[in-house]
C-alpha positions as semicolon CSV with decimal commas, in nm:
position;residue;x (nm);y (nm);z (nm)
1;X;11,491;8,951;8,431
2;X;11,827;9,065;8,545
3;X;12,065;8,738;8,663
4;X;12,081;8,752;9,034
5;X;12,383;8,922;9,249
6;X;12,677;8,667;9,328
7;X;12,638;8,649;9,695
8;X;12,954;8,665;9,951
9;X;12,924;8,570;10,289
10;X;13,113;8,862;10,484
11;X;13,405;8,733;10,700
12;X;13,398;8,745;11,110
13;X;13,709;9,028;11,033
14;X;13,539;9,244;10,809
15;X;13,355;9,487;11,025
16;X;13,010;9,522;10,952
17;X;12,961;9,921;11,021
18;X;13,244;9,993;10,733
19;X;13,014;9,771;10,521
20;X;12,697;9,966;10,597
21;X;12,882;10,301;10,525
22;X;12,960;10,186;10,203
23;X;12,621;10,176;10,084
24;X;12,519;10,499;10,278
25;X;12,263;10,381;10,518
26;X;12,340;10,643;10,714
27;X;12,286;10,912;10,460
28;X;12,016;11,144;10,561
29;X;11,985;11,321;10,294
30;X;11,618;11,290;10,106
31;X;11,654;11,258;9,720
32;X;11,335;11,381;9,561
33;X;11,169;11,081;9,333
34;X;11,217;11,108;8,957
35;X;10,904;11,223;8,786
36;X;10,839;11,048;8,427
37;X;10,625;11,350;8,323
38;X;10,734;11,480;7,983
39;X;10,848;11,820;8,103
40;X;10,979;11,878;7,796
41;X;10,911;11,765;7,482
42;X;10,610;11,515;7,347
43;X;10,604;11,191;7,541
44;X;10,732;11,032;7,240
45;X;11,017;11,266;7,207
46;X;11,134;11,173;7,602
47;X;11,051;10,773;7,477
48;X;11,303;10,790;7,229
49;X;11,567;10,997;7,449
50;X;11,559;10,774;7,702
51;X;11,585;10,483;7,468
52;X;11,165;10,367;7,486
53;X;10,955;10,275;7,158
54;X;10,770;10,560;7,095
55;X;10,369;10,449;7,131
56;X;10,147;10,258;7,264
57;X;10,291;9,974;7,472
58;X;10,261;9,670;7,428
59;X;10,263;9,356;7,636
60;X;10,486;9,282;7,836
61;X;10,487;9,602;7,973
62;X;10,867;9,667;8,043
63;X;10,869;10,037;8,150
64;X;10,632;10,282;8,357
65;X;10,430;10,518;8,130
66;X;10,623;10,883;8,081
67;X;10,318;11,068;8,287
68;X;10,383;10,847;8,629
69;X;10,448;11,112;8,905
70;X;10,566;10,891;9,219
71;X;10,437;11,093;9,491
72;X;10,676;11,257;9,757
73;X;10,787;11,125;10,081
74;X;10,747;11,345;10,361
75;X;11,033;11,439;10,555
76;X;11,117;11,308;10,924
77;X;11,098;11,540;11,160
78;X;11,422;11,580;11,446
79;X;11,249;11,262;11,669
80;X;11,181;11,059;11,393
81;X;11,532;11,087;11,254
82;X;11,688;11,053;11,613
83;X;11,506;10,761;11,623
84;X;11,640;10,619;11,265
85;X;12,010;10,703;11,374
86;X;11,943;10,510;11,723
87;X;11,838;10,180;11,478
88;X;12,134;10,220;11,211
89;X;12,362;10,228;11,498
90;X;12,237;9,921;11,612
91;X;12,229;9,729;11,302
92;X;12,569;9,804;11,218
93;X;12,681;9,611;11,524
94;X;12,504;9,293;11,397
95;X;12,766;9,048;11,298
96;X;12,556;8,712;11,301
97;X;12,196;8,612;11,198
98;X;12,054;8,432;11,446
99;X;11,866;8,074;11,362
100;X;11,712;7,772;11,553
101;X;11,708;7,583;11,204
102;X;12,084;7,573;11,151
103;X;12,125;7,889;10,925
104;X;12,330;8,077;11,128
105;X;12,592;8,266;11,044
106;X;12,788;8,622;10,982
107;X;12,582;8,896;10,768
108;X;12,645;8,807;10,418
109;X;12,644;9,116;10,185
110;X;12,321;9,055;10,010
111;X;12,181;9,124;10,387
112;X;12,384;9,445;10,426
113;X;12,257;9,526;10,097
114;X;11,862;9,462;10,212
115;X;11,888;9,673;10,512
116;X;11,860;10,013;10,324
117;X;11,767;10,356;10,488
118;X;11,407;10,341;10,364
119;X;11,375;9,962;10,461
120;X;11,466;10,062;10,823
121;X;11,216;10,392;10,804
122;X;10,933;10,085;10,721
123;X;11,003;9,874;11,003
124;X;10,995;10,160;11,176
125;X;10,657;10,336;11,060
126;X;10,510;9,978;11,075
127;X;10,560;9,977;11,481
128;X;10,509;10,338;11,535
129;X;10,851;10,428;11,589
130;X;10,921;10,224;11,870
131;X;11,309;10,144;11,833
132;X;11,311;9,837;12,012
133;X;11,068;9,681;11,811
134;X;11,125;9,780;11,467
135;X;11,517;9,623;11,568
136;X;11,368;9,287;11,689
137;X;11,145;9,259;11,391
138;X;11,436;9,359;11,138
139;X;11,618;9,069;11,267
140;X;11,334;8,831;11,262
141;X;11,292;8,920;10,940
142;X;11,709;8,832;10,824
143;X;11,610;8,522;11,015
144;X;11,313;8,410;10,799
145;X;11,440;8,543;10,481
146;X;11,739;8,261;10,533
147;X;11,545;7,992;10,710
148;X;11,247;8,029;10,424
149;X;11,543;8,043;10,153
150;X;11,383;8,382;9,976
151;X;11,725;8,422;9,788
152;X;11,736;8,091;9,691
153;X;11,398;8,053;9,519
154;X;11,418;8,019;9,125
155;X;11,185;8,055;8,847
156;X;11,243;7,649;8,756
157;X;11,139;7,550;9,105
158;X;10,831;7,787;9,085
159;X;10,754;7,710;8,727
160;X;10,453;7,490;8,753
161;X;10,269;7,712;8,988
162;X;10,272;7,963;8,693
163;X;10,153;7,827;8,368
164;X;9,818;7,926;8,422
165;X;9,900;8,264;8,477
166;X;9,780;8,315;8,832
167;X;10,000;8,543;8,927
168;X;10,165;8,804;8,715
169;X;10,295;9,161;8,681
170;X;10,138;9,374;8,500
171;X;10,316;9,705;8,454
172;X;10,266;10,013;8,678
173;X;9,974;10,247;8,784
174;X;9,985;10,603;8,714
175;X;10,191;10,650;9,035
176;X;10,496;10,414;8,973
177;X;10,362;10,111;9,156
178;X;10,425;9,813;9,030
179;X;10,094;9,595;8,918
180;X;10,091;9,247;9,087
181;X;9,795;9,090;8,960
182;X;9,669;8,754;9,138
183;X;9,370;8,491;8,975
184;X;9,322;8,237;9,222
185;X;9,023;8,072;9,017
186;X;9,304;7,967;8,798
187;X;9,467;7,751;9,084
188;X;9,660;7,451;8,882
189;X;9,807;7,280;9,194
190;X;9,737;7,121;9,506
191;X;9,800;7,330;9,825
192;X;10,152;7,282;9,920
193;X;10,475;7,491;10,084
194;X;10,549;7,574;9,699
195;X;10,213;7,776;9,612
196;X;10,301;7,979;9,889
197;X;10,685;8,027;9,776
198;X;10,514;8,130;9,472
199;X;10,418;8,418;9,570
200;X;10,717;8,524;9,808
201;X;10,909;8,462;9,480
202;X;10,621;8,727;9,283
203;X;10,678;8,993;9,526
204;X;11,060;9,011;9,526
205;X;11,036;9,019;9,176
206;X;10,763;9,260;9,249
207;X;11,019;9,475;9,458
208;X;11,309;9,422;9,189
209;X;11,133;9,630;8,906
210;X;11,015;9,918;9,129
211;X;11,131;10,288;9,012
212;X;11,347;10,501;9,248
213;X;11,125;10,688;9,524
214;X;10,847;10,426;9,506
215;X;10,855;10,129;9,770
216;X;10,462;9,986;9,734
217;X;10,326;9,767;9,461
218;X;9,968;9,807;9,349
219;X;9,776;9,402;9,444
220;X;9,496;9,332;9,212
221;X;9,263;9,021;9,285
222;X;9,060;8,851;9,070
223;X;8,793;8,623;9,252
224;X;8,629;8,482;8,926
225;X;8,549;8,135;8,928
226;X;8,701;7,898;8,640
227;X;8,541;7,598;8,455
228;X;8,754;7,376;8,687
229;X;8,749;7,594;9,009
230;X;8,451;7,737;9,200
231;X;8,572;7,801;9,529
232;X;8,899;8,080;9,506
233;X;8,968;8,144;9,823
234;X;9,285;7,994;9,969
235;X;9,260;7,750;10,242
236;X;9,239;7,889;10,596
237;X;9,580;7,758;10,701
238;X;9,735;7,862;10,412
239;X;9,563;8,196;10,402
240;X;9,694;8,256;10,749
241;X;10,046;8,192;10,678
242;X;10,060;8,413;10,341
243;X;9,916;8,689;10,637
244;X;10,142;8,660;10,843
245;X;10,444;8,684;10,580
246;X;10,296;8,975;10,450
247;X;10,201;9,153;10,780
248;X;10,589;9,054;10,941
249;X;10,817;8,976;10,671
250;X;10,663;9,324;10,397
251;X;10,559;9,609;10,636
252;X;10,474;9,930;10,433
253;X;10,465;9,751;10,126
254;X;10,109;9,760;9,992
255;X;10,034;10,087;9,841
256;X;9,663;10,012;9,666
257;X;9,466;9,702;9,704
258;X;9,187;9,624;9,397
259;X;8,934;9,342;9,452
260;X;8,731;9,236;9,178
261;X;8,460;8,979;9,115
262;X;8,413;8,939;9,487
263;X;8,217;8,671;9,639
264;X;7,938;8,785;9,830
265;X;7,696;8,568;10,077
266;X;7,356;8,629;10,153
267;X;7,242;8,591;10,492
């Protein structure tokens, strides 16, 4: 895992649209996805170009298979990218975050960095284009990310939620998605804030290793029971809050969802 970006708060004088232009959210222009299809060449023969062990792979998986084909994004169409241009324009006048739990303060770069042209095309898919509301949730969103302290989460503080391997990555699915797989019957812990930063930490890491042109991950649950735990299914109040991060805080996210070893009641 790659260290983390040094973070810079950006100063009440720097002006926030130059910032945004510098990473090209305005750039309209549609770059099509890479395609890891050996066009040319045996697999192993791209493997070894592009620096891979030639072979089968072996665990952990570090690198999508050569055949993954990410599938294309369609293109907007003149109201959809009116629409897109109408958000940018407002996000580049954003010079605070807003916060009722004292984490106020100017856009820091790592924020400017977040608000990419395809994350504002999810917000905006996830409320059906309406402008005003993809711009009120993209700023809730800033909000919780600081209040909930996503950048600040580290693999030490989430370490014992993870040595029974309940949640890991593993790899990517014929179309470039990354694999999060989840096994709640090995629950090690008590339910606490810190099972659910557990798995806000997973899915930024999630996020981190996906390829260029893919933006969903590929959730895998595993509902068989343990030795030591019968009943997998999170606790309602906890279940409701990992929703409602998900639904809010990870629009357009979920690509493919796999449920296994299901529990099933009889009435």
């Amino acid at each position: 895992m790659s260290a983390a970006p040094v973070v810079e708060s950006v100063g009440e004088d720097t002006n926030l649209s130059e910032k945004l232009n510098e990473v090209k959210l305005e750039d309209d222009t549609t770059q099509s996805p890479p395609t890891y299809e050996a066009a040319n060449g045996s697999s192993s023969q791209v493997s070894a170009a592009a620096g891979k062990p030639a072979g089968p792979q072996m665990t952990p998986i570090t690198h999508p298979l050569d055949s993954v084909v990410v599938p294309p994004t369609s293109e907007l169409t003149a109201e959809q990218q009116s629409k897109y241009e109408v958000v940018l324009e407002t996000v580049k006048s954003w010079k605070e975050i807003p916060s009722t739990k004292g984490k106020e303060g100017p856009v820091t770069e790592s924020e400017i960095l977040w608000l990419t042209r395809e994350c504002i095309l999810r917000y905006l898919r996830a409320t059906k284009w309406n402008t005003a509301d993809a711009e009120k949730r993209l700023l809730a969103t800033l909000t919780w990310r600081r209040e909930y302290g996503v950048e600040e989460l580290t693999g030490d503080h989430i370490s014992p939620e993870s040595e029974t391997g309940k949640q890991f990555i593993v790899g990517w699915d014929i179309a470039g998605r990354p694999c999060h797989y989840l096994v709640p019957g090995r629950q090690n812990t008590e339910p606490s804030p810190r099972q659910v930063q557990h798995l806000v930490f997973m899915l930024e890491r999630v996020i981190d290793i996906m390829i260029p042109g893919q933006e969903t991950l590929a959730l895998l649950i595993n509902f068989k029971t343990s030795k030591t735990r019968t009943n997998t299914a999170p606790g309602l109040s906890q279940g409701r809050e990992v929703l409602n991060i998900l639904q809010t805080h990870y629009p357009e996210r979920l690509g493919r969802a796999l449920i296994i070893n299901s529990m099933s009641t009889t009435f």
